[in-house]
N, C-alpha and C positions, 0 to 999 in steps of 0.2 A: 737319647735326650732325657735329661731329670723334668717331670712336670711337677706340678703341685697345684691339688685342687681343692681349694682353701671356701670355710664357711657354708657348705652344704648340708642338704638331710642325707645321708648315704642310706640307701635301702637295698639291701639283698635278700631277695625274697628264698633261694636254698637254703640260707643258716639262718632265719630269721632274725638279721643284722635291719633296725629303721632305730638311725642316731645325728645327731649331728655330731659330726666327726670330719677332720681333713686328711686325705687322700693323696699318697706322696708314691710319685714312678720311676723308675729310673730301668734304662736298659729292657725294657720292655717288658717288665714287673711291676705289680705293687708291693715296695717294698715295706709301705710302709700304713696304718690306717688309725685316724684319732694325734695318738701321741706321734709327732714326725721329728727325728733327729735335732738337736740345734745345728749340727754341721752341715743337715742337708742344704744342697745350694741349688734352685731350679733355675732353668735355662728357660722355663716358661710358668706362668703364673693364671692361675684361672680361677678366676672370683665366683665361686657358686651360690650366692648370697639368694636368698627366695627359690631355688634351683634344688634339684632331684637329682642325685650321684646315684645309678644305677649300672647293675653289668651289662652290656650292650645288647642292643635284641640279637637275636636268632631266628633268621625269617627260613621256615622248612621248603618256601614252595618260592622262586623267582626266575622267571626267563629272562635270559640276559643277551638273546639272539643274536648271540656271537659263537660260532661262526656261521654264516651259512644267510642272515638274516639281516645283515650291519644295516641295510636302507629301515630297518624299524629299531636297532639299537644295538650302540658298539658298545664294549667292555666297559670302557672308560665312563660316557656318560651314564651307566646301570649302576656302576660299583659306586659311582658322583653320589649319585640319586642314596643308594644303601648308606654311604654315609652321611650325606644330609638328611636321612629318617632315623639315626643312631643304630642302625645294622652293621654289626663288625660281624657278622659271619651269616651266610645264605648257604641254600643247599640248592643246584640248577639242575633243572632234569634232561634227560639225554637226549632231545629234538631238535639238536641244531641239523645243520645241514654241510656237512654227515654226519650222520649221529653217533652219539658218542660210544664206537662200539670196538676200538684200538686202543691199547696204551697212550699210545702217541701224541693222540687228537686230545688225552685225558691230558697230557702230561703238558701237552704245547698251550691248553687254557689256564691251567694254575700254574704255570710260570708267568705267563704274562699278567694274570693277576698279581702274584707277588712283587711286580714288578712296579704295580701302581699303587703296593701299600695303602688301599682304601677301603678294604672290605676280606675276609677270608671266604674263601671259597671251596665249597664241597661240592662235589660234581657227583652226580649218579649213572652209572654206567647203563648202556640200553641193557636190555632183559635177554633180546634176542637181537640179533645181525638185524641192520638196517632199519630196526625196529619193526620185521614183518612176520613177527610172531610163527616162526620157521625153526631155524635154528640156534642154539646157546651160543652167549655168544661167551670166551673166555674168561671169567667171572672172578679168578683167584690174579690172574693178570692184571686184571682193570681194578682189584682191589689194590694189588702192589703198586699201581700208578695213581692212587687214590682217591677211588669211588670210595663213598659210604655208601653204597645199596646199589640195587638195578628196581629200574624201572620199564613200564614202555607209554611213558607218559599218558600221552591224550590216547591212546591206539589201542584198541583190547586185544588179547589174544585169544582168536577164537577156535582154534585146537587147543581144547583141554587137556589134551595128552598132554603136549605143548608146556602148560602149564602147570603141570603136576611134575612132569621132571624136572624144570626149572625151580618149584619150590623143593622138592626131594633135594636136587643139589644145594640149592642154598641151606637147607636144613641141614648139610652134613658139614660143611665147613661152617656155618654160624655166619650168614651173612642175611641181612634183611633186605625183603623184597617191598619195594615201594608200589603200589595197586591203587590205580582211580576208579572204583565201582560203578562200574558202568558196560550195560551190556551192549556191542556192537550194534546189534542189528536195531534194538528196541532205541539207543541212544541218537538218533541222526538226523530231529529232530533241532529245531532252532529255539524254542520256547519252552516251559515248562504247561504240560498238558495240565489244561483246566478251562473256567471261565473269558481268561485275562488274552490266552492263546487262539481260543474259537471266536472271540468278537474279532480279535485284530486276522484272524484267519493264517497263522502260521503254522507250522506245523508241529507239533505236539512231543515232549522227551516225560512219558511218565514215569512215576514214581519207582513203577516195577523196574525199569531200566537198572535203577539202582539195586532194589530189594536183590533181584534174581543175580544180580553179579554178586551181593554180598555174602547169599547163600553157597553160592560155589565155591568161590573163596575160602569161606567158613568150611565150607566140605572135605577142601584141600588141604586146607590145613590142622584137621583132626586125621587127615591120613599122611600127612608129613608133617607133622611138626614142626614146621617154619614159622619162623617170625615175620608179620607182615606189618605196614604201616599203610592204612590207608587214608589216600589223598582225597581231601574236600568232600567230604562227606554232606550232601546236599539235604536231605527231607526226615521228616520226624520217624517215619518207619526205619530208614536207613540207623537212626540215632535208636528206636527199638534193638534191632538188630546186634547194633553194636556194644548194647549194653548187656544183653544176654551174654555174649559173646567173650565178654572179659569175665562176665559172672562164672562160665563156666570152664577158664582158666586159661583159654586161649593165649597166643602171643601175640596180639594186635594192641595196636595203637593206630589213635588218628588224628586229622587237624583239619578245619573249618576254614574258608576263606573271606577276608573282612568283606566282600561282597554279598555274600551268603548269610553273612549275621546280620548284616544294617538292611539289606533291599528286599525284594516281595517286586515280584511279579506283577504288580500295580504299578510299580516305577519305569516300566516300560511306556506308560503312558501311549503319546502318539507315534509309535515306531522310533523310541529314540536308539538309534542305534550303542551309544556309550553302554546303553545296557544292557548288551549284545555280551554274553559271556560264556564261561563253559567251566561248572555244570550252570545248567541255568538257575536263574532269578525260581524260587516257586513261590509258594504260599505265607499268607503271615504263619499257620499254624506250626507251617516248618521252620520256618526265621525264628520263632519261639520255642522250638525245641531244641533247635542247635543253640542258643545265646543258652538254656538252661543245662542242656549237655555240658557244656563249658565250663558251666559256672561249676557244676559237680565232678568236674574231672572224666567223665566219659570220655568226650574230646581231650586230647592233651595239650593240643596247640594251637592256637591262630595264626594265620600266617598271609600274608600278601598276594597271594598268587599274581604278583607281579607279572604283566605278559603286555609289553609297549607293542602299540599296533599304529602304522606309520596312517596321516591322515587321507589317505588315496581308499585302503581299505577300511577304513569306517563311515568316510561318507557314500556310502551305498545301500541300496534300501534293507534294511533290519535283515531279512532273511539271508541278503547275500553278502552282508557286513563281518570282516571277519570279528570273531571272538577274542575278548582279553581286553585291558585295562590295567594303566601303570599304578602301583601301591605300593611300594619300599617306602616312599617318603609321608605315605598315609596310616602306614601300621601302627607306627607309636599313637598315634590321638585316636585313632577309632577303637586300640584297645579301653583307651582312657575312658573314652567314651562308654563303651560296652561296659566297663565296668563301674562305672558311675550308675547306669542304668540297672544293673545288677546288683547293687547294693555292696560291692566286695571293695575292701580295703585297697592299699594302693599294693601295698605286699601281694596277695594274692593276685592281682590284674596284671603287675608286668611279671607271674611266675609263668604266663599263659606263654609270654613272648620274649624268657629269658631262660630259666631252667629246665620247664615243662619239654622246650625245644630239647633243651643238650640229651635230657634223658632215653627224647626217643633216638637222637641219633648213638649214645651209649658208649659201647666201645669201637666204635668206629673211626670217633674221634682221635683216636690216641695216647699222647699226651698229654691233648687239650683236655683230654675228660674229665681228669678230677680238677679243674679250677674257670672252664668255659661255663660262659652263663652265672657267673659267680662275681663277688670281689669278695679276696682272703689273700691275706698277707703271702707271699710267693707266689700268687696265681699270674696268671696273665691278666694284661692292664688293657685289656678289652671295656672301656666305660663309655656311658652315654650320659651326659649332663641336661639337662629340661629342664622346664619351665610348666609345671605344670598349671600356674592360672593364665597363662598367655594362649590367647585363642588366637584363631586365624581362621580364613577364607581360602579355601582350595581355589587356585588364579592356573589352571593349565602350563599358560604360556609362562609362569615361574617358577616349575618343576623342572629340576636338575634334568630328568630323567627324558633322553628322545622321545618318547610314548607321552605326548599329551592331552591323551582321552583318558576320562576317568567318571565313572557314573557319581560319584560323590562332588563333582562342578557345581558347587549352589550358591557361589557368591553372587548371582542377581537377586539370591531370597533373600541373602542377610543372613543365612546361617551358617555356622562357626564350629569349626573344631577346638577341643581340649588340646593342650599341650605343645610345647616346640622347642625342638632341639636347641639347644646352644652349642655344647660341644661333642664330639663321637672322638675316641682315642683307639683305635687300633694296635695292638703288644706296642705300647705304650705311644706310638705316634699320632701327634694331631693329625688325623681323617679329615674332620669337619670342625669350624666355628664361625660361627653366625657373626655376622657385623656387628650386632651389639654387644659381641665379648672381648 
């Protein structure tokens, strides 16, 4: 299908492209940007008028609890949700049930994604079999079936042997290992250890949970040389850590969750469960050094940690409430947000949740590498259209997405997010458009 996305500001934050300029597709390319052929003929017309032409976010972190999981969220209504927050491409990590630790199970999800043309999907293979931090699980297989990395998501691996041959291997073929820092025994806790935790009398995940998993990490990989990326990085020590860490030439990278930047362990209030998360809610001091991580590039990415949790398990008292919270269709404005509050142009705010992304995933990607997270003439026509002075009310029950618990629910205050989608084009197909387009 030819589209044509006529009268915009186009910004791409990798080539430092912010113009107005129109935007012409055809065949699941942009063929065309500014100057568009007089013969081109489109088959669809899209008035970007007041409206932000941007290359589609890249959300690095989303559960799409398929399979394994479908009573909290099937394919269809997750990939809905991705495109109605302008996500053409997510990365989902290996805890469905079974986890993703076959070809097969790799190969049977991203066809059926391609199927619904609504979202690309990169899938992360488990680390180890069944995720029980035992045995490798075949790692050059699950790459030719198309994992970008292994992970063992939420679960640590607590044989560091374990761990060390698993980075060894990945260090020899050149595959990145996905790490959420966090250590087993210290992490099993439901709160962030402090004040906020001992009045409400929950139980405690401190700081060191993280510190002490970072350090091993960091151990492992000054004795393998593997490239790690790690996931949601919670507390200001943690952001210490990781800033040494790249000082001292390491291969790491990492990314922040839109819950982690905006909340503080005071929003737990009266046991609300919605802010029941994992890693937990902590301190403002940490809230403020992750949004400043960010803004300096320590952090490379923000991302959603999208994880829909069906309403049985969240009305249950705090402690025994499960964890997670839907965000694909909350990532575009809370960046906006964050970056509003940060002082950074609109270039740099969506490089957090467009290029920043594709980098860390690299050559994983493929073909898509040199023109994902971008717009450049031959690339893929991955585009997000917004509105960036249209605010809105997060309304639950209005979210594409089955998961509708989300600690960011404040439309009884009156207060309002930055930004909203109009339209998301997927290699070159309408994904998403909003009824007033």
């Amino acid at each position: 299908m030819k589209v044509l996305i006529r009268n915009g500001r186009l910004v791409d934050p990798a080539s430092g492209r912010d113009e107005r300029a129109d935007l012409a597709v055809a065949a699941g390319r942009i063929v065309a940007i500014g100057r568009v052929p007089a013969d081109f003929e489109s088959a669809r017309l899209i008035d970007a008028s007041g409206c932000i032409v941007a290359p589609g976010l890249v959300d690095l972190a989303a559960r799409l609890r398929e399979p394994g999981h479908e009573h909290e969220g099937m394919l269809e209504s997750e990939l809905n949700a991705a495109a109605a927050g302008g996500v053409t491409s997510l990365v989902c990590p290996p805890d469905t049930d079974p986890a993703l630790d076959e070809p097969g199970l790799v190969d049977m999800l991203k066809f059926r994604a391609r199927k619904l043309s609504l979202c690309r999907l990169f899938p992360l293979g488990a680390l180890t079999r069944g995720l029980q931090g035992e045995v490798l699980t075949e790692m050059a297989e699950l790459t030719e079936s198309g994992c970008v990395g292994f992970s063992q998501a939420e679960v640590p691996i607590a044989d560091t042997l374990v761990m060390m041959r698993a980075l060894q291997y990945a260090a020899t073929y050149g595959y990145t290992v996905w790490l959420r820092p966090q250590d087993g025994c210290l992490g099993k806790g439901v709160a962030a250890s402090g004040a906020v935790a001992t009045r409400l009398g929950l139980s405690g995940v401190p700081v060191a949970a993280e510190t002490i998993a970072l350090h091993t990490i960091f151990e492992l990989m000054r004795a393998t040389g593997a490239r790690v990326h790690l996931c949601r990085v919670s507390s200001a020590a943690g952001v210490a850590l990781l800033r040494a860490a790249k000082a001292e030439g390491l291969k790491v990278t990492a990314d922040v969750s839109i819950n982690s930047l905006h909340l503080t362990d005071v929003d737990i209030g009266f046991f609300n469960s919605a802010m029941r998360l994992s890693p937990p809610l902590r301190q403002g001091h940490d809230r403020d050094a992750l949004r400043a991580a960010l803004a300096d590039g320590t952090i490379d990415a923000l991302v959603s940690d999208h994880t829909p949790v069906d309403a049985d398990a969240k009305t249950l008292p705090f402690g025994e409430a499960e964890p997670g919270a839907t965000g694909l269709e909350l990532l575009l404005s809370l960046a906006l947000k964050w970056g509003g509050d940060a002082g950074l142009d609109l270039p740099a705010t969506l490089a957090r949740v467009t290029s920043a992304p594709v980098r860390v995933l690299g050559d994983a990607l493929g073909s898509l590498a040199s023109s994902a997270g971008r717009l450049v003439e031959g690339g893929v026509a991955d585009v997000c259209v917004f509105d960036p002075s249209a605010t809105w009310a997060v309304k639950p029950a209005d979210l594409k997405s089955q998961g509708k618990h989300t600690p960011f629910d404040f439309a009884s205050t009156g207060t309002a997010l930055p930004g909203r989608v109009r339209a998301t084009l997927v290699a070159g197909t309408v994904a998403y458009q909003s009824p007033a387009q």
